[in-house]
C-alpha positions in Angstrom: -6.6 -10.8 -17.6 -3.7 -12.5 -19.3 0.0 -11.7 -17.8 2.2 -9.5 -19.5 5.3 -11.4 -18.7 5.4 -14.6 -16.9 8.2 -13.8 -13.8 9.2 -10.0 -14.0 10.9 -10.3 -10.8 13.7 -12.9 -11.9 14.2 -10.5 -14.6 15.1 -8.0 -13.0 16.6 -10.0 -9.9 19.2 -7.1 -8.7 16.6 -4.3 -8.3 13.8 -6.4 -6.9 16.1 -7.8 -4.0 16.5 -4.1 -2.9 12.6 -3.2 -3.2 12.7 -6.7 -1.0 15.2 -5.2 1.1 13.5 -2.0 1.5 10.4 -3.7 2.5 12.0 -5.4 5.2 13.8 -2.3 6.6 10.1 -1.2 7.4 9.9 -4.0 10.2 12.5 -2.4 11.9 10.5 1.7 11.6 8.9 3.7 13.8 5.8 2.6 12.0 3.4 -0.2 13.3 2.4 -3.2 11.1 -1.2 -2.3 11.4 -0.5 1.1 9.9 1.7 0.2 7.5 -0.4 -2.5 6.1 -3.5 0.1 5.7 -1.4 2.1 4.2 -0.2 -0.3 1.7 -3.9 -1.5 1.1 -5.1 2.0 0.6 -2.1 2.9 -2.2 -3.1 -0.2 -4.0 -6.8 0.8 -4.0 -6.1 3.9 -6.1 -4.0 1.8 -8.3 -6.3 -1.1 -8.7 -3.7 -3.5 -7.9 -5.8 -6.5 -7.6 -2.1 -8.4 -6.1 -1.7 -6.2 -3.6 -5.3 -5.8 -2.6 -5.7 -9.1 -1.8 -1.7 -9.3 -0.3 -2.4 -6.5 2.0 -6.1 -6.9 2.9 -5.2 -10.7 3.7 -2.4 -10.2 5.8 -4.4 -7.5 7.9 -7.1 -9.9 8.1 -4.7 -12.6 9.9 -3.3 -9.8 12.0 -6.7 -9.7 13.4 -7.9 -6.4 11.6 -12.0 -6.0 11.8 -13.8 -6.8 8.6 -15.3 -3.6 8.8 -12.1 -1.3 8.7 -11.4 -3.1 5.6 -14.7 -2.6 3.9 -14.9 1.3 4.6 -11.2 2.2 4.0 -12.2 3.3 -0.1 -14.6 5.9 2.6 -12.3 6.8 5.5 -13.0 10.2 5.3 -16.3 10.0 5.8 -16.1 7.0 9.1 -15.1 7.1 12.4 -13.3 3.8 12.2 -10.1 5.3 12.0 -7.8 7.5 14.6 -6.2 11.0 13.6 -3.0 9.2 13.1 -4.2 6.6 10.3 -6.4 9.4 8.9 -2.9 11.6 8.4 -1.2 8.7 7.1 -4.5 7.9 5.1 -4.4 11.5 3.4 -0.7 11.8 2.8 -1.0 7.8 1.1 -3.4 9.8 -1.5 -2.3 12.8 -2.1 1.6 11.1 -2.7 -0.1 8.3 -4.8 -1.9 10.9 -6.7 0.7 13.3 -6.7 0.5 14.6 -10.3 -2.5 15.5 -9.3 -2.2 16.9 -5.6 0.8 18.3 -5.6 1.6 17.1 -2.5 -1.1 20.0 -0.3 -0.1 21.7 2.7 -3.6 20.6 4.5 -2.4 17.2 3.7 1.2 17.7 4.9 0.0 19.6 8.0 -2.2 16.9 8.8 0.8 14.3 8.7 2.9 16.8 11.0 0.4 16.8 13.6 0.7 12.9 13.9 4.2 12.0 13.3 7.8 13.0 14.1 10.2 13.9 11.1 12.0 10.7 11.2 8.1 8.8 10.7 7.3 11.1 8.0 10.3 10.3 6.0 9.5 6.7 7.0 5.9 7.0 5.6 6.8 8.5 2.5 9.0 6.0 1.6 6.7 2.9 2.7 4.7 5.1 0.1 6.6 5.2 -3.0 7.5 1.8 -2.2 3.9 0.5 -2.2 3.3 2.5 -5.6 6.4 1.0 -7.5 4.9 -2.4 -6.1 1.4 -1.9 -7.7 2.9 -0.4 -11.2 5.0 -3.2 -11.3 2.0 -6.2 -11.2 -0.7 -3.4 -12.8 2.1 -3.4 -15.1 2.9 -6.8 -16.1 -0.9 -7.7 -15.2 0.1 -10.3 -12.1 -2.9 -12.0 -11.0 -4.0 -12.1 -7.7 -3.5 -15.6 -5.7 -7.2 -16.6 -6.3 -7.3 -16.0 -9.9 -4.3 -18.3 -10.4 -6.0 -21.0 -8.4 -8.9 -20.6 -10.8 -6.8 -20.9 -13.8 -5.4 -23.9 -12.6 -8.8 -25.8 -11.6 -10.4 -25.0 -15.2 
């Protein structure tokens, strides 16, 4: 895969310090790191971000998340691995990642209510559309993932 543009974030340095910024207003939500981070990893799964793949499965790896959880979140509707609360967020990640398609369902929306307050939903949803501008903007621009640019510099 050959990049598309070299550095798109210091072209566009204004609007990439508030995604940055927004990012780090997470940290200080309702929503734990844990959650957010399978959240993030699932998003970028649909996506095929192979950046953020490796970004988000990596840092929930060093936050001490099971190798297993990782393996079977592409199948977390059909494990027990996760609780009722990641398999809301889980379901309202895809249907608002896929949202041309989904239309946003009521089963999905219900399921979210049933697990988090208002002010976590909104919360959620944004982490969401967050994560999705992130993966459009390295599927986008074809970023590499941290492994494949240490490959490209050893050959």
């Amino acid at each position: 895969m050959t990049p598309r543009l070299d550095n798109p974030h210091a072209l566009a340095p204004a609007q990439i310090k508030a995604m940055v910024a927004l990012e780090a207003s997470f940290t200080n939500s309702d929503l734990p790191h844990p959650l957010r981070e399978l959240v993030k990893l699932r998003a970028s799964q649909i996506n095929g971000c192979a950046f953020c793949i490796h970004m988000h499965s990596t840092d929930l790896r060093q936050h001490g998340e099971s190798e297993m959880r990782l393996y079977m979140l592409n199948a977390w509707r059909e494990s027990t691995l996760y609780s009722a609360r990641e398999r809301a967020a889980l379901g309202w990640t895809e249907a608002l990642t896929r949202v041309a398609e989904t239309g946003a369902p009521d089963t999905d929306y219900a399921a979210l209510q049933a697990e988090f307050s208002d002010a976590e939903q909104v919360q959620l949803t944004l982490l969401i559309g967050a994560i999705n501008v992130w993966n459009r903007l390295q599927v986008g621009f074809r970023a590499p993932h941290p492994v494949a640019v240490a490959d490209r510099a050893a050959a």
